[in-house]
N, C-alpha and C positions, 0 to 999 in steps of 0.2 A: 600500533601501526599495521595496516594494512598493506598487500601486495595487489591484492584485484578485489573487484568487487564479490566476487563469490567468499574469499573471507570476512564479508559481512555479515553479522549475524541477523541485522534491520532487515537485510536482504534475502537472506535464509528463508526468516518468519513470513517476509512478503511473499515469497516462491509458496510457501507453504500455504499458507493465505488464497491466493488463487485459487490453486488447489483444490484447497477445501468447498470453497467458493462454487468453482465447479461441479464437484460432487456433491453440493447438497442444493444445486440444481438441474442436476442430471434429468430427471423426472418434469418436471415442472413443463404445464404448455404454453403458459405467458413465455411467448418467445422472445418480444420486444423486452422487455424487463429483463431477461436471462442474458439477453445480448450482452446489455447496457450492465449489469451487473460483472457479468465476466470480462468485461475489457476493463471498469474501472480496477476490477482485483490485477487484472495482467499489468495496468500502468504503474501501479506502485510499486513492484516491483523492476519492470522495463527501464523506467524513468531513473531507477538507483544505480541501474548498472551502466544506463547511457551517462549520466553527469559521470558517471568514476570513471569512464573510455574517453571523457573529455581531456583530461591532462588541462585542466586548468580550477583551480581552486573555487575562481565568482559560477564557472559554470556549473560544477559538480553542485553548491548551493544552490544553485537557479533550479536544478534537475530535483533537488531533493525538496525543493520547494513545492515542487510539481507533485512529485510522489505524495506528502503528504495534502495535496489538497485534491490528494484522487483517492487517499484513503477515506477523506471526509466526504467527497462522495458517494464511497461504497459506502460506507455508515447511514447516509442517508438511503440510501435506497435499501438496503437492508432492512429500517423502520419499517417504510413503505411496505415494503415486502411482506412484513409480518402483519403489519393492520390491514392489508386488504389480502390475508390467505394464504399469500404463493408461497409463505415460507413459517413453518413453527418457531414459537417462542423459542426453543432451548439450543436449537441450532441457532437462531436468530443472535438471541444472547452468548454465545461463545462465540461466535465471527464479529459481533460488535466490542466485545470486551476486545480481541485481537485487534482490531484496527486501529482502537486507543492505543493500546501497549505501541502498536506499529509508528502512529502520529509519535507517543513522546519520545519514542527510539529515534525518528529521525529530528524532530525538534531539538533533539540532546546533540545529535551528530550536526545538524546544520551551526547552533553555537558554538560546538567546538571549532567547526572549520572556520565562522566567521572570525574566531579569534585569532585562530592561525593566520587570517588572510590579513589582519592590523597590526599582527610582528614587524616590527622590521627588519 
């Protein structure tokens, strides 16, 4: 059981995620792609903490919904990023292997919660 969202570890690795995110396009002059990359890493995070400030179980899923289909768009662009340049393989491949882990971490926690939420 949790108390807040920063007891998350989904959330933790998201923050971190960013992060990283950030810094390993620090450099980079594709501004447009850097944008769009650093907001999808900031949403999956964002989105974890806004559902768990909901105080409502369908909504927290709905939010975590969201997070993981913003982690799949950082993955997508990440791709992108490595086949046309902006970004090397080896960092490429460790922020994409992260965002998996990130996806099952929350697909584990969305299950849990849906189960929770057909208790009676």
């Amino acid at each position: 059981m949790y108390r807040s969202f920063e007891d998350l570890e989904v959330w933790k690795r998201a923050c971190k995620l960013a992060i990283d995110v950030y810094q390993a396009l620090k450099e980079s002059k594709d501004f447009g792609m850097k944008d769009q990359m650093n907001r999808s890493a900031v949403s999956v995070a964002s989105n974890i903490a806004e559902g768990a400030e909901r105080d409502s179980n369908k909504e927290f899923i709905h939010f975590l919904h969201i997070a993981k289909g913003s982690s799949a768009e950082l993955r997508t662009q990440l791709y992108i990023a490595e086949n046309t340049g902006i970004q090397n393989s080896e960092i490429t491949f460790r922020l994409i292997s992260e965002t998996r882990e990130i996806s099952s971490m929350l697909h584990g926690l969305i299950k849990s919660k849906t189960q929770n939420t057909h208790k009676p």
